[in-house]
VOGUKE-553998 format. One record per residue (C-alpha): y, x, z. Coordinates in nm, 3 decimals, padded with zeros to 5 digits, always signed. Each point is the difference from the previous one (the first is absolute). Layout:
N
{r {Y X Z}} ...
***
This chain:
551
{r {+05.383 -13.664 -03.110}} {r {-00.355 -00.096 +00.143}} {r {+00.057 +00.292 +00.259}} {r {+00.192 +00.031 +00.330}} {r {+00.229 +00.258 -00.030}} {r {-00.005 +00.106 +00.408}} {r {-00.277 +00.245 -00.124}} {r {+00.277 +00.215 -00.177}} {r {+00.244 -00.111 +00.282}} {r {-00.202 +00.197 +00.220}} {r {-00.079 +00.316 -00.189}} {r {+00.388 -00.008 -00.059}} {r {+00.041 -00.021 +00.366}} {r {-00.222 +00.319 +00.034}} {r {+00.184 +00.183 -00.261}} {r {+00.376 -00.087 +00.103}} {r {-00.036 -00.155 +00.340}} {r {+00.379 -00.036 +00.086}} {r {+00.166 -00.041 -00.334}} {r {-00.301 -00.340 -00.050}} {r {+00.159 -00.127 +00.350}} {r {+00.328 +00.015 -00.126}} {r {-00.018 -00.153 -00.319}} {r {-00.183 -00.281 +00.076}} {r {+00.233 -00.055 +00.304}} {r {+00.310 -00.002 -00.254}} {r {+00.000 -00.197 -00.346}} {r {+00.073 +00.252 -00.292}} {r {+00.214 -00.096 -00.252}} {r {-00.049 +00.060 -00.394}} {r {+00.014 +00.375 -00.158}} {r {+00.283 +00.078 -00.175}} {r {+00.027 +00.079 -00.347}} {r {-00.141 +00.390 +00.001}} {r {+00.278 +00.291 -00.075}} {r {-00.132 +00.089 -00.325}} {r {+00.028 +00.366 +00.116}} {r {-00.193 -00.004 +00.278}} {r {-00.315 +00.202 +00.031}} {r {-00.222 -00.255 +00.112}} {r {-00.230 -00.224 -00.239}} {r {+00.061 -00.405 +00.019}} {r {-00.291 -00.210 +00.078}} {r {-00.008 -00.412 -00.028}} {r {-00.257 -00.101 +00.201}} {r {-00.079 -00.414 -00.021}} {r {-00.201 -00.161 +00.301}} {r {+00.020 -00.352 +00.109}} {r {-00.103 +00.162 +00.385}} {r {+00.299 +00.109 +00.173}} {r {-00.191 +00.200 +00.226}} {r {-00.174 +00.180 -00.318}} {r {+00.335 +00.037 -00.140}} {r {+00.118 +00.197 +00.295}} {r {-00.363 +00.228 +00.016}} {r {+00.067 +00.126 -00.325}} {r {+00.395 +00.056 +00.003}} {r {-00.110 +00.228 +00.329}} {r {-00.301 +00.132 -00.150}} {r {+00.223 +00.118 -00.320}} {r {+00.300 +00.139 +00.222}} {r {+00.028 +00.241 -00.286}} {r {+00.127 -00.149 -00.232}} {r {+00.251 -00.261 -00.068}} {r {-00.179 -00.383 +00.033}} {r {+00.095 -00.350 -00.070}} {r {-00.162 -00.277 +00.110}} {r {-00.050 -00.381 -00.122}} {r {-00.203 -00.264 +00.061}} {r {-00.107 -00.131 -00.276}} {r {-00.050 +00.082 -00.333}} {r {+00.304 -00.143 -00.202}} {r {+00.189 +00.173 +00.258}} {r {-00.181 +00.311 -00.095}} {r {+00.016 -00.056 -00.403}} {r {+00.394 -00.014 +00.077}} {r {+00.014 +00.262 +00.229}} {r {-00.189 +00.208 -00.280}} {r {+00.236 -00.059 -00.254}} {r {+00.297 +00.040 +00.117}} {r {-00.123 +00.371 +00.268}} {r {-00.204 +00.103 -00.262}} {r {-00.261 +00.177 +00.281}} {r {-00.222 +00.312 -00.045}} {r {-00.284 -00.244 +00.166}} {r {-00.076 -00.357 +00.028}} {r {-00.230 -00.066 +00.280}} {r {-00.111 -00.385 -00.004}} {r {-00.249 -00.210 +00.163}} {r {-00.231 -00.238 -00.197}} {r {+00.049 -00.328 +00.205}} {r {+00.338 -00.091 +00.032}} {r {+00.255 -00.290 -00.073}} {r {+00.187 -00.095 -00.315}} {r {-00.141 +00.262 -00.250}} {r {-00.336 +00.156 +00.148}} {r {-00.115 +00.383 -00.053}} {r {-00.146 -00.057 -00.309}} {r {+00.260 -00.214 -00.131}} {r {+00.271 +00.278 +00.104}} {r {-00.200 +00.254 -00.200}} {r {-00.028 -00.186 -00.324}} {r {+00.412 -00.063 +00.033}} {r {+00.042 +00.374 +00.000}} {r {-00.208 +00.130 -00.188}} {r {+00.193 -00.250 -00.261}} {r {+00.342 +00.113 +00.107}} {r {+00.052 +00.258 -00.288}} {r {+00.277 +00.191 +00.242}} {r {-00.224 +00.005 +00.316}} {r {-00.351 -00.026 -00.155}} {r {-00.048 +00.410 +00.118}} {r {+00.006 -00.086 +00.338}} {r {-00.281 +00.100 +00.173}} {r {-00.186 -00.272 +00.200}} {r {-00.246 -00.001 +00.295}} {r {-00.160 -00.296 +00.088}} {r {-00.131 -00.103 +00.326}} {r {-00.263 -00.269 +00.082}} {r {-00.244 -00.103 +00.242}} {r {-00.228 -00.082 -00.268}} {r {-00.262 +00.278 -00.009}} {r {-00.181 -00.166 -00.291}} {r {-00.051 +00.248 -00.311}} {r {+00.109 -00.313 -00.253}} {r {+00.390 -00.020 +00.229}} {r {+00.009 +00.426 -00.043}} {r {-00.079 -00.005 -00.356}} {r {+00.234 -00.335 -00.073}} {r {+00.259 +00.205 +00.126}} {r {-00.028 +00.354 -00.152}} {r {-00.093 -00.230 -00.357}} {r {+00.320 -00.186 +00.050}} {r {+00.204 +00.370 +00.012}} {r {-00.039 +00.126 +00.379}} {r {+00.065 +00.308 +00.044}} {r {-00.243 +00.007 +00.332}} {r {-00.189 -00.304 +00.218}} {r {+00.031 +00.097 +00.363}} {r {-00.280 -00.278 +00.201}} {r {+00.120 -00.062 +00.346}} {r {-00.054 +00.135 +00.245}} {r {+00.067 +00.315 -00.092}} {r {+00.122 +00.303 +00.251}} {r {+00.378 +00.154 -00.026}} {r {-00.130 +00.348 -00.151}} {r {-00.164 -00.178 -00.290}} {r {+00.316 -00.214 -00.070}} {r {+00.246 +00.267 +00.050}} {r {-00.229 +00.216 -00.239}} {r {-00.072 -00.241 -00.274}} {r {+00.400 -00.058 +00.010}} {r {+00.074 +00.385 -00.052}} {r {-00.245 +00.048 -00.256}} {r {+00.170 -00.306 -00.257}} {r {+00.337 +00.135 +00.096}} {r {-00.076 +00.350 -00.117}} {r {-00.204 -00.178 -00.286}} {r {+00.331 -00.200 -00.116}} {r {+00.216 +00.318 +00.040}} {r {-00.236 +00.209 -00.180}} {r {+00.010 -00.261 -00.305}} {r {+00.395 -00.030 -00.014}} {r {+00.025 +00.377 -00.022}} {r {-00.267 -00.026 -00.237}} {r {+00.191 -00.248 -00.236}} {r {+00.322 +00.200 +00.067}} {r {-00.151 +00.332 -00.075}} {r {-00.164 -00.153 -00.339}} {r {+00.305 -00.138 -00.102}} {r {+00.231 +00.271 +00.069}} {r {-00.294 +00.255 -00.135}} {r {+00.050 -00.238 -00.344}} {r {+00.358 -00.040 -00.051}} {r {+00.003 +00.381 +00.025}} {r {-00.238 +00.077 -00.256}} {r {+00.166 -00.248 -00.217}} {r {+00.336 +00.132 +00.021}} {r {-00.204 +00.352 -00.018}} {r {-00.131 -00.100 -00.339}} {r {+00.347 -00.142 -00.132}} {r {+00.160 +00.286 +00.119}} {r {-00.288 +00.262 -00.203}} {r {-00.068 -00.194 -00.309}} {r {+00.151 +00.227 -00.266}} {r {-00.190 +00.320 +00.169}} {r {-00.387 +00.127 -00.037}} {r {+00.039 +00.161 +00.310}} {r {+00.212 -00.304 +00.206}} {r {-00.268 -00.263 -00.121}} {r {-00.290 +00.240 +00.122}} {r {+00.132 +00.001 +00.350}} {r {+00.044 -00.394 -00.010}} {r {-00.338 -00.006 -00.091}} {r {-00.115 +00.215 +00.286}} {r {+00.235 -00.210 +00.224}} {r {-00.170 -00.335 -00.171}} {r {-00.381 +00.165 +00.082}} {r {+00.125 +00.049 +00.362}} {r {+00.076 -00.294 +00.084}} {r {-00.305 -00.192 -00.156}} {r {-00.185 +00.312 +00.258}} {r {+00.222 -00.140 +00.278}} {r {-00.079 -00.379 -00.040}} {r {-00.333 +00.107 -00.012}} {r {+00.018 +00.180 +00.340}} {r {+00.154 -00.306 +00.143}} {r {-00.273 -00.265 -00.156}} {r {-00.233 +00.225 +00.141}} {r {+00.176 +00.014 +00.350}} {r {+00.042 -00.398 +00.016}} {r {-00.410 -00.013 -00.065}} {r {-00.053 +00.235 +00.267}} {r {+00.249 -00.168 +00.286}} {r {-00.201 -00.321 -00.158}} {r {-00.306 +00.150 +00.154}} {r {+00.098 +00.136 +00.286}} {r {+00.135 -00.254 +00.155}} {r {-00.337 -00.214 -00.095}} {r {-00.170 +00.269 +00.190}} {r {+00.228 +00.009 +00.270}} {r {-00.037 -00.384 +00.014}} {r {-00.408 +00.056 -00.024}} {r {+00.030 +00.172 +00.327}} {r {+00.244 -00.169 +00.191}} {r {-00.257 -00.294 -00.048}} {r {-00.282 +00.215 +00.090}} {r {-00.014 +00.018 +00.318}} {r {-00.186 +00.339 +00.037}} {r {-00.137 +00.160 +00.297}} {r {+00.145 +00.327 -00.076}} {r {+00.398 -00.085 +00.082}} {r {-00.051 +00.180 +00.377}} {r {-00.206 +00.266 +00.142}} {r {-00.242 -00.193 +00.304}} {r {-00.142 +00.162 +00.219}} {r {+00.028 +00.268 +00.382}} {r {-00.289 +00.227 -00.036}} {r {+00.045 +00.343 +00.106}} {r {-00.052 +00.100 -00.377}} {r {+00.203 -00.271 -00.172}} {r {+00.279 +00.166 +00.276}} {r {-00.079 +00.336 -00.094}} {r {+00.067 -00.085 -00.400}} {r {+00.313 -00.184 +00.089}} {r {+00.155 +00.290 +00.229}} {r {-00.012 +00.199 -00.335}} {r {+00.130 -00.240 -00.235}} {r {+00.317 -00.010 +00.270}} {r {-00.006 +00.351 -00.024}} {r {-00.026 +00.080 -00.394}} {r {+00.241 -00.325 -00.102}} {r {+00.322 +00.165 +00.054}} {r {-00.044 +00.294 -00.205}} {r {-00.103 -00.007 -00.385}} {r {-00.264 +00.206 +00.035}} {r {-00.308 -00.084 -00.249}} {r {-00.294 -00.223 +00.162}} {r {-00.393 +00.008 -00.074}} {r {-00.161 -00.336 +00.172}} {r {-00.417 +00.095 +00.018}} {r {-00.222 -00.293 +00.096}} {r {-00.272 -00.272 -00.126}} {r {+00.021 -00.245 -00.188}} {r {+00.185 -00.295 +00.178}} {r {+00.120 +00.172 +00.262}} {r {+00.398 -00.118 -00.058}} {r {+00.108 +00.335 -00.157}} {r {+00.287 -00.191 -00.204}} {r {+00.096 -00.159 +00.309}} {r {+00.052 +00.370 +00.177}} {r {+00.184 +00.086 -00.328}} {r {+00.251 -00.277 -00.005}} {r {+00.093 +00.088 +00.408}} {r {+00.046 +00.319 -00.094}} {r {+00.301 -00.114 -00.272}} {r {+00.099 -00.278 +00.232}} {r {+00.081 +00.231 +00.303}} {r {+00.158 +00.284 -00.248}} {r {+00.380 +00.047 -00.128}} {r {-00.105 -00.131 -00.325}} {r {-00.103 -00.347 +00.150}} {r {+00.249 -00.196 -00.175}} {r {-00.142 +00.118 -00.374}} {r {-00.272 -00.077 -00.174}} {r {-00.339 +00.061 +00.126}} {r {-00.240 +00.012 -00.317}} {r {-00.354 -00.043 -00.002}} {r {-00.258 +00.116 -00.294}} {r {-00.374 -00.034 +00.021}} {r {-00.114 +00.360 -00.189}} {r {-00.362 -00.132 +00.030}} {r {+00.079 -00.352 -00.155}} {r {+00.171 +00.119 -00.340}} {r {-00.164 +00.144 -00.290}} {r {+00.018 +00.351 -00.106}} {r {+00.203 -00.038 -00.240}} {r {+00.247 -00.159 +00.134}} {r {+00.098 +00.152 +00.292}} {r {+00.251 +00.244 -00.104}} {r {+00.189 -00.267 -00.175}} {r {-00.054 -00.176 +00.336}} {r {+00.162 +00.246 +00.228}} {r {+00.229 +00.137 -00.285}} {r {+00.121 -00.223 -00.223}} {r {+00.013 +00.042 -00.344}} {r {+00.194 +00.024 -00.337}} {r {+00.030 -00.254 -00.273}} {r {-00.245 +00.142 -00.250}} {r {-00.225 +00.184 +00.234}} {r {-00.334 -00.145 -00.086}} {r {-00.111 -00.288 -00.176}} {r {+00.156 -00.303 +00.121}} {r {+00.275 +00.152 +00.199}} {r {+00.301 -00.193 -00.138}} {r {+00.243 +00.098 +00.211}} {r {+00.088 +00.229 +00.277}} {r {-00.203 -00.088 +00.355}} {r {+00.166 +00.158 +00.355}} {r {-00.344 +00.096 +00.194}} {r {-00.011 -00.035 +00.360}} {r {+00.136 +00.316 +00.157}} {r {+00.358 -00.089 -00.226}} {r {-00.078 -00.308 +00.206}} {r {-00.007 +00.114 +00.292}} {r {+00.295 +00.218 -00.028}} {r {+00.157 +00.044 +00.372}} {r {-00.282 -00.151 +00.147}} {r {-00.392 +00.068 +00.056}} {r {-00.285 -00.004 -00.210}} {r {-00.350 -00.050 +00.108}} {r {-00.310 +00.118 -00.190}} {r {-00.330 -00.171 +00.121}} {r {-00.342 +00.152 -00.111}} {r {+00.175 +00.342 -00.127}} {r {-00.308 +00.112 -00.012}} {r {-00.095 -00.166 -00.334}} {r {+00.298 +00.146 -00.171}} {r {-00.130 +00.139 -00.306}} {r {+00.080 +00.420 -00.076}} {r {+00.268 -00.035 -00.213}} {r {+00.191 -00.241 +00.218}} {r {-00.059 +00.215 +00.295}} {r {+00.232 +00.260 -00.131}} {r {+00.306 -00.187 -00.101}} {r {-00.039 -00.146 +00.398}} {r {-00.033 +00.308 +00.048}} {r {+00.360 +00.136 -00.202}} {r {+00.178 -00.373 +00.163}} {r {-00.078 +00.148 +00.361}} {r {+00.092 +00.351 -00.078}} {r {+00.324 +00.006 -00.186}} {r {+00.059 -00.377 +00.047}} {r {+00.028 -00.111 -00.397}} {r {-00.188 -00.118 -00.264}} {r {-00.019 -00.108 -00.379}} {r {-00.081 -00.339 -00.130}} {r {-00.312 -00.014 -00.240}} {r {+00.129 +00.071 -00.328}} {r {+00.302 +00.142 +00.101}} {r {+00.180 +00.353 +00.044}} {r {+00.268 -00.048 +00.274}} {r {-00.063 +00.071 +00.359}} {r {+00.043 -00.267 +00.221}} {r {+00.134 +00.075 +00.390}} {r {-00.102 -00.219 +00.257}} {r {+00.004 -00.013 +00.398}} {r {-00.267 -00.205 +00.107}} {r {-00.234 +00.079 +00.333}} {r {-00.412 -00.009 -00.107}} {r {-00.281 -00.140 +00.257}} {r {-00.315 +00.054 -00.143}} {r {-00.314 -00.162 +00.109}} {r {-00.403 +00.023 -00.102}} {r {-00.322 -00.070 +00.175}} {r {-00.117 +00.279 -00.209}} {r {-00.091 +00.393 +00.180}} {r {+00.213 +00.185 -00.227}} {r {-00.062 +00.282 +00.124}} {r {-00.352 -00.037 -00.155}} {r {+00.124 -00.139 -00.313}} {r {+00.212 +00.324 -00.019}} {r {-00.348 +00.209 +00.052}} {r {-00.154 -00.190 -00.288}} {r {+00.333 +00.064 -00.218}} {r {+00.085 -00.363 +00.001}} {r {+00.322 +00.053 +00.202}} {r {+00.281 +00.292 -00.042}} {r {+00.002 +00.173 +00.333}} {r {+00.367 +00.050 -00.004}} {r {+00.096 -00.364 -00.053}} {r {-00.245 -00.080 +00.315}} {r {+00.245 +00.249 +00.178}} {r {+00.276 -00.149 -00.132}} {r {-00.069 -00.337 +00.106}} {r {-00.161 +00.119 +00.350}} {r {+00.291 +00.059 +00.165}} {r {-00.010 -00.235 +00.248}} {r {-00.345 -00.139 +00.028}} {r {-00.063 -00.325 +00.169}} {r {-00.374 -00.154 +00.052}} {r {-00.045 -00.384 +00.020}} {r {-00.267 -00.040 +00.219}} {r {-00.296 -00.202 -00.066}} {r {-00.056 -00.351 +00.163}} {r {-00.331 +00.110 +00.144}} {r {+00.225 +00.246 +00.229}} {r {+00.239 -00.296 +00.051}} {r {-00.199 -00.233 +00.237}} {r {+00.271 -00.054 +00.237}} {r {+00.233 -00.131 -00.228}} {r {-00.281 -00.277 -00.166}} {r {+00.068 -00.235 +00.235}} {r {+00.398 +00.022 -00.091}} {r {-00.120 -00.027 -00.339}} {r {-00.202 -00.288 +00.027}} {r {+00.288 -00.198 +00.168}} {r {+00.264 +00.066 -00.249}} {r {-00.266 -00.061 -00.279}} {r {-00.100 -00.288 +00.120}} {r {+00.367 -00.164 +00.077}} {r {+00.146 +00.085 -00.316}} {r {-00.324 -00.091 -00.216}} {r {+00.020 -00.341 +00.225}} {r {+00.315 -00.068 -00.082}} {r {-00.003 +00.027 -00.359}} {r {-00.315 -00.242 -00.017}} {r {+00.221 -00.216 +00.208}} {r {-00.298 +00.014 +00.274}} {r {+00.036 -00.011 +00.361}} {r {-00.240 +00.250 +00.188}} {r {+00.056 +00.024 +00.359}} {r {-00.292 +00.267 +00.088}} {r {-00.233 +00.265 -00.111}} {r {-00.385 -00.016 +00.051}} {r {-00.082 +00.281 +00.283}} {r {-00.292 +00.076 -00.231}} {r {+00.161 +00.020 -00.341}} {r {+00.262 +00.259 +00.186}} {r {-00.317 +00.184 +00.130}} {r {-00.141 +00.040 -00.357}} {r {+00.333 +00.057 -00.167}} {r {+00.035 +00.304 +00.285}} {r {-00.376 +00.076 -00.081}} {r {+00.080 +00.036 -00.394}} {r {+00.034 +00.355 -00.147}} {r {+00.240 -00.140 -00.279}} {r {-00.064 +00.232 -00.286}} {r {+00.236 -00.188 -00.149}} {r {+00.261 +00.060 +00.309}} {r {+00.292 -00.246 +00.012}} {r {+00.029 -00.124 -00.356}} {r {-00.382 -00.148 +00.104}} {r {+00.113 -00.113 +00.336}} {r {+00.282 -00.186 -00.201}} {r {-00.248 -00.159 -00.247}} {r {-00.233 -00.074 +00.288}} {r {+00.241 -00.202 +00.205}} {r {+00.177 -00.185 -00.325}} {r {-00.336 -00.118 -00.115}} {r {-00.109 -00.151 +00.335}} {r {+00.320 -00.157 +00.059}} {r {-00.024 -00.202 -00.340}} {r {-00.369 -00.093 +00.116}} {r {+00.111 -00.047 +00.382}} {r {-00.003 -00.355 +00.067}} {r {+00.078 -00.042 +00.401}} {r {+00.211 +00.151 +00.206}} {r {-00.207 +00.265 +00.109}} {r {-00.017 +00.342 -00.230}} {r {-00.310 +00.134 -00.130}} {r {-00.139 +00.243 -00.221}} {r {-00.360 -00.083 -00.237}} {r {-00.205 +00.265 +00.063}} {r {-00.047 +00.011 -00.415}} {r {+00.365 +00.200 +00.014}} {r {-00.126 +00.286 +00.242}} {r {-00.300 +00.202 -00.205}} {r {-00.024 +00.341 +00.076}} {r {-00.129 +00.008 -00.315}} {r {+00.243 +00.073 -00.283}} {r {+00.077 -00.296 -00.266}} {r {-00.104 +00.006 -00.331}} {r {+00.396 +00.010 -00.126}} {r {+00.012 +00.318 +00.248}} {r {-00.293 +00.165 -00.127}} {r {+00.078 -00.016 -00.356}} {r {+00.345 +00.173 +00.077}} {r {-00.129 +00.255 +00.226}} {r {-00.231 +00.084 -00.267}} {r {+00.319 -00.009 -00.254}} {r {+00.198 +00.276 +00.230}} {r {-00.264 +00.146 +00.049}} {r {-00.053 +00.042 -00.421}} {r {+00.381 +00.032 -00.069}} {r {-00.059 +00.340 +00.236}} {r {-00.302 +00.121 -00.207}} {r {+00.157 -00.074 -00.340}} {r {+00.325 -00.104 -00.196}} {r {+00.084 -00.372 +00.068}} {r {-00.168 -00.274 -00.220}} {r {+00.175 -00.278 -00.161}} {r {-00.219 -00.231 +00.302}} {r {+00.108 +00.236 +00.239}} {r {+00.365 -00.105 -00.089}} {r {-00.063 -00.327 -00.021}} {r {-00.167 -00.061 +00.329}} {r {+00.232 +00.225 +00.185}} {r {+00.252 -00.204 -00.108}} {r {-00.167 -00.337 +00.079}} {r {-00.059 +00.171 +00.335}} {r {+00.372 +00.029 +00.094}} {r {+00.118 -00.345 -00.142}} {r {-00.327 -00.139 +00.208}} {r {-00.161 -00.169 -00.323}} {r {+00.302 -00.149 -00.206}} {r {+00.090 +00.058 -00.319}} {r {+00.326 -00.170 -00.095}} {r {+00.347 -00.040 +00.162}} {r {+00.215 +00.299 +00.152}} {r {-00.237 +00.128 +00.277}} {r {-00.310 -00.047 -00.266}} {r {-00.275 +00.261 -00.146}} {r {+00.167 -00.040 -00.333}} {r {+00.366 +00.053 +00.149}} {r {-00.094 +00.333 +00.148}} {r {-00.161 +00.116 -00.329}} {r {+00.296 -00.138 -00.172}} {r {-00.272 -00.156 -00.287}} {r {-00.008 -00.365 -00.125}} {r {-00.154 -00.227 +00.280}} {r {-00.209 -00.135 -00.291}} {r {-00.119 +00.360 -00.132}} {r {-00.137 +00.117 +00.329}} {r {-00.160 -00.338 +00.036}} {r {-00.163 +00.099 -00.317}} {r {-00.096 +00.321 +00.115}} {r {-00.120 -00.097 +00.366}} {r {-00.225 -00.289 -00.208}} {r {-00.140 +00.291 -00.219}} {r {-00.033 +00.264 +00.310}} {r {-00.171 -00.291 +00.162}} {r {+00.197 +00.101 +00.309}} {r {-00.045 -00.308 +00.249}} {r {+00.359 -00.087 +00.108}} {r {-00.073 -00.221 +00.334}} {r {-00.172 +00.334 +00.194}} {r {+00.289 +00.153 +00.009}} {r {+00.224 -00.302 +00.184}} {r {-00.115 +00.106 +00.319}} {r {-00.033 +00.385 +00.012}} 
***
């Protein structure tokens, strides 16, 4: 395997202390052939480590496993269980991971299985070998139990969701067929087959649609398990940062409508997301749309959905994000930029709690909990007739400030730390200390910028950090605003004066995705636009990408 598998042996031990002791103090013999009745899913899983073996059948208590050690062994074991899962290692005896993959993938009766491989090769050519050769996911070790368990659920539900997909299409066909045999001789009969035929082209459709769209969420939620971003836990003991917590405890519990006010930076998604985490609706979905990042235009369809036939190029029916988030919570950063006529179905959604899809006519219910955030003063956009004054009241129920780093200062050096040790540790960089007079400057700094800078600061002196000893160029601390910084200042400051401009867009968008264009978190992504047509437009804008990597 090319890695010792004590490291799992001892997160197991932290997760199931007494049933680890037993287990490996007793041998365990074979799994039995499953009850086909039971509840619980059957997994294979094929490691020549016994110690890895026993990790995972802990770690996926759950469900039903089987072990083996090598990978004939598992190729048998796979034909003759017929698992939900097969869970194999790369390096093993007899047939390796690779090897095992191919075999199945032949094997007309089991070539559905779904297949996670495992490997201590982190190498890009080993992940793409195996998702070429028909992996269904490429798991590098070492890898913590959450992500495993996770990646594990989501090609279970995957599988289910395509064999009720291929039983619904079947049985949807055979009934339309017998429909048709049934109605040939009348106008009337072979008009409702018809119908019934147009249905179900609508329906496989829908499910195309929601196969590209689980597709690309899980490559997002695979972009961010990789990403190690700051913004997974709230840092920090200042009186203020306590004073912003003690209401988050205090509004969680009830669904009452949020407004998060604050600058720029200062981790108002971050507030949001404790809010959902601490509330009764923790265990749904917790969407997040950018109002500032998406263009006009789209932004209805964005939050609402839309009809096949709506506009130009809608070819088939899109759920927006509050039928998303359904039973769960919605958040809405930079409400402020909504434009009029999205302001007042936001405004109907919190009122009565239902909307319509663009293009279409029926009401739609939904129970979802809004958090709204902006670093805009509504109530002077309101004064200049920018903002309806009684969606601001709406959405000010329960109004919570992020405070500014600047009014932070006890909680820098916190900061710093945790900054500095995660940063560290994805370079792969051992830093033992941090310069007394780097910590004096960084307490110095007014961060306009607050802790989105601080972040940038610290990741960019770690990469350049060369000893043990932490320390920040003075070249990152200029109390004089960037160029990147000025130009959107001066953007805001137009959109405010004036309807938005195509470059306002644009760089508003390259602002949030921090200068990329393509792939899932990219400028192009959140203007849903060919990668290659906003190229084409940032080339004839001559907007200069690279400023805005930094900001």
């Amino acid at each position: 395997m090319g890695l010792r598998a004590s490291v799992y042996a001892e997160e197991a031990q932290r997760w199931l202390p007494d049933e680890w002791s037993r287990a490996k103090a007793t041998s365990i013999p074979p799994l039995p052939r499953p009850d086909p009745v039971a509840d619980r899913e059957l997994i294979v899983v094929a490691d020549d480590n016994a110690d890895m073996r026993e990790y995972l059948r802990h770690l996926l208590d759950g469900y039903e496993v089987h072990t083996v050690s090598d990978g004939r062994q598992a190729l048998e074991t796979t034909r003759l269980l017929r698992p939900a899962l097969l869970l194999t290692d790369v390096m093993m005896p007899q047939i390796d991971g690779f090897g095992l993959l191919r075999a199945v993938r032949d094997d007309t009766d089991i070539a559905g299985t779904p297949i996670i491989l495992l490997s201590a090769r982190a190498g890009e050519e080993s992940r793409l070998e195996g998702l070429q050769a028909g992996a269904d996911d490429y798991l590098v070790k070492p890898f913590t139990a959450r992500e495993l368990i996770a990646r594990v659920e989501v090609h279970l539900k995957l599988a289910k969701l395509r064999r009720e997909t291929a039983e619904r299409e079947e049985r949807l066909r055979m009934e339309a067929e017998l429909e048709r045999q049934r109605l040939n001789a009348s106008q009337e009969l072979l008009l409702k087959t018809t119908r019934l035929y147009n249905e179900l082209q609508e329906r496989e459709a829908e499910i195309r649609a929601l196969k590209d769209r689980l597709q690309q969420e899980n490559l997002e939620l695979r972009d961010e398990v990789d990403r190690a971003s700051m913004f997974e836990e709230i840092v920090g003991s200042s009186k203020t940062l306590k004073t912003v917590l003690f209401r988050v405890g205090k509004v969680a519990p009830s669904d009452s409508t949020v407004l998060i006010t604050g600058e720029t930076g200062t981790g108002k998604e971050l507030i949001a997301r404790a809010v959902h985490k601490r509330s009764q609706r923790s265990g749904r979905a917790f969407v997040s749309v950018n109002c500032g990042a998406l263009a006009p235009g789209l932004i209805s369809s964005e939050l609402f959905g839309h009809e096949k036939g709506a506009f130009t190029g809608a070819m088939q029916r899109r759920l927006g994000r509050f039928e998303l988030a359904d039973g769960g919570t919605i958040f809405l950063d930079e409400v402020g930029d909504l434009p009029a006529d999205t302001q007042v179905a936001l405004l109907r959604v919190l009122q009565e709690r239902e909307f319509e899809r663009v293009g279409g006519t029926r009401p739609i219910q939904v129970d979802v909990r809004v958090i709204a955030a902006t670093h805009r003063d509504l109530k002077a956009a309101i004064a200049d007739g920018r903002f309806r004054e009684d969606l601001f009241y709406r959405l000010n129920v329960f109004p919570i400030e992020t405070p500014p780093l600047r009014e932070r200062k006890d909680d820098i050096l916190m900061l710093v730390e945790y900054f500095v040790e995660r940063f560290a540790k994805k370079a792969r960089k051992s830093i033992r200390t941090i310069e007394k007079r780097t910590l004096e400057r960084l307490r110095a700094y007014d961060w306009p910028g607050n802790i989105r800078e601080l972040q940038n600061v610290i990741e960019r002196s770690v990469i350049l950090s060369s000893g043990d000893v932490f320390a920040v160029d003075d070249v990152w601390l200029s109390n004089q605003p960037s160029q990147a910084t000025s130009r959107v200042v001066a953007a805001q400051a137009s959109s405010e004066r004036e309807p938005r401009t195509e470059r306002d867009i644009i760089e508003a968008a390259l602002v949030a995705s921090r200068g990329r264009v393509s792939g899932p978190l990219g400028a192009a992504a959140k203007l849903q636009i060919p990668p290659s047509t906003l190229e084409h437009k940032i080339k004839a804008l001559k907007i200069d990408k690279s400023q805005f990597k930094f900001g």
